[in-house]
C-alpha positions in Angstrom: -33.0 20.0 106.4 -30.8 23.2 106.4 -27.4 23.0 108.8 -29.3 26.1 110.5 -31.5 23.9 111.8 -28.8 22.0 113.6 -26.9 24.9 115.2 -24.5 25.3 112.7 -24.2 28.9 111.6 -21.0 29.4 109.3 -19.9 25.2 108.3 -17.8 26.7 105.6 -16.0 28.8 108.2 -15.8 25.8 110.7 -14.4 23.6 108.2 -11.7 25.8 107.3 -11.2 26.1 111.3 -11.0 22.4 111.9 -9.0 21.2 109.2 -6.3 24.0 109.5 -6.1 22.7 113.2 -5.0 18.7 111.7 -2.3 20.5 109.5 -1.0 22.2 112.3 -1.3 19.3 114.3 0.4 16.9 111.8 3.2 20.3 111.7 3.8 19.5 115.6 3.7 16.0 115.4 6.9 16.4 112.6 9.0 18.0 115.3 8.6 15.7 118.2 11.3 13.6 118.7 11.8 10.2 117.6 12.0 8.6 120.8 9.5 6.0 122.3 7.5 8.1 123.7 7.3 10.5 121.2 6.3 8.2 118.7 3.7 6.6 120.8 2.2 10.1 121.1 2.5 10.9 118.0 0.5 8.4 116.4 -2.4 9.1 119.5 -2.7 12.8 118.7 -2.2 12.6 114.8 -5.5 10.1 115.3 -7.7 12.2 117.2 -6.5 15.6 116.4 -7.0 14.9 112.3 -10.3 13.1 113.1 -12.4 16.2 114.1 -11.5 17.8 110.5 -12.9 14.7 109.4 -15.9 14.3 111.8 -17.1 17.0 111.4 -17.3 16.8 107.7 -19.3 14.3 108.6 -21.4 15.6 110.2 -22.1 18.4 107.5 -23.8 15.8 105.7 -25.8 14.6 109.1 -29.3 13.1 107.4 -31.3 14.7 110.5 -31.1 16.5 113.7 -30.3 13.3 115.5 -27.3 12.0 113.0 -26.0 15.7 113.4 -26.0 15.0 117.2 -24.2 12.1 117.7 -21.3 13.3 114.8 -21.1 16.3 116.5 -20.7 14.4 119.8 -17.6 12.3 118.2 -16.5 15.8 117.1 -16.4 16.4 121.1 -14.6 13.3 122.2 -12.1 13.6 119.7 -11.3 17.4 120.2 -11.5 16.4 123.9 -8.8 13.5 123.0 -6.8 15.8 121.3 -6.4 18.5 124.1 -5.5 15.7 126.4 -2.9 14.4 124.6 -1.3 18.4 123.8 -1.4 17.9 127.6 0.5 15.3 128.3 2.8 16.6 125.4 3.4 19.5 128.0 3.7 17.5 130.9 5.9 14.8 129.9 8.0 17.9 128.7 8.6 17.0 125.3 6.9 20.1 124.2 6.9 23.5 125.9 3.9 25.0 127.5 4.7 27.9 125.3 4.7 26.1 122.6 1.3 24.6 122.8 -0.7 27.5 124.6 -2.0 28.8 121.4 -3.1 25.1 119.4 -4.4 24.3 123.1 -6.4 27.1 122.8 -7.6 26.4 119.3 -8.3 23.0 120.6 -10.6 24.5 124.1 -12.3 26.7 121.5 -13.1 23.9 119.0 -14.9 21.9 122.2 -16.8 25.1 123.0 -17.9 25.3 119.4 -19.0 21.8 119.0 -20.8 22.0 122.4 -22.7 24.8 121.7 -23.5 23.6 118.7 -24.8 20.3 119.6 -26.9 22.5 122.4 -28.4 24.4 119.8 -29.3 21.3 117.6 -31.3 19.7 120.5 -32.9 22.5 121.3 -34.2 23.5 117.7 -35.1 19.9 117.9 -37.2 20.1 121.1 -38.6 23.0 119.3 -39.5 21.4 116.4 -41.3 18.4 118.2 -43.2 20.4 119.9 -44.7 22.2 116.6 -44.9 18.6 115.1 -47.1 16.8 117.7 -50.6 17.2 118.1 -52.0 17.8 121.4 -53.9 14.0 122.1 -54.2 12.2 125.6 -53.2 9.2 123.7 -49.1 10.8 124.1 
């Protein structure tokens, strides 16, 4: 099964995309201070903001439509994770909103991606199923 067939158009592109967004996450994460707090978020937002890199090299190598789903869903979660801690980064004021406008953004646009994505996936999917089964009362 071609990634086409999942709704990925450009993986080489993506992975670029998403692994360029952990080293500039692990690049933040080296200037917060070394307080309590900083540390504690730190450690959350190196997890989940390295983790979609990884995820979604993953799910590059998805065995089917349905594997591809469900990495691509963790992909979600974890870019999700990620925005909400760069959030709290803001709000606790550790971290200027200035500061973090444009890897938030990187962040909104790497859910948007993966959600589309995973739309298109379902619905080749659909698609497929429907080309695949044979019209029978017996369904």
């Amino acid at each position: 099964m071609r990634n086409s067939e999942f709704g990925m158009r450009n993986e080489s592109d993506l992975k670029k995309r998403t692994k360029a967004f952990a080293l500039r996450i692990l690049k933040l994460v080296d200037a917060l201070p070394k307080t309590t707090v900083g540390r504690a978020l730190a450690s959350q937002i190196v997890r989940s903001g390295t983790s979609i890199a990884a995820n979604y090299r993953a799910a590059c190598r998805a065995r089917c439509t349905a594997d591809f789903i469900a990495k691509m869903g963790i992909v979600e979660e974890e870019a999700d994770e990620t925005l909400f801690w760069l959030e709290l980064l803001e709000e606790s004021e550790l971290v200027s909103a200035t500061k973090l406008a444009a890897i938030k953004q990187e962040a909104n646009e790497l859910i948007a991606i993966t959600i589309a994505s995973i739309k298109t996936a379902r619905r080749n999917r659909s698609s497929n199923y429907a080309f695949r089964t044979p019209n029978s009362d017996f369904e």
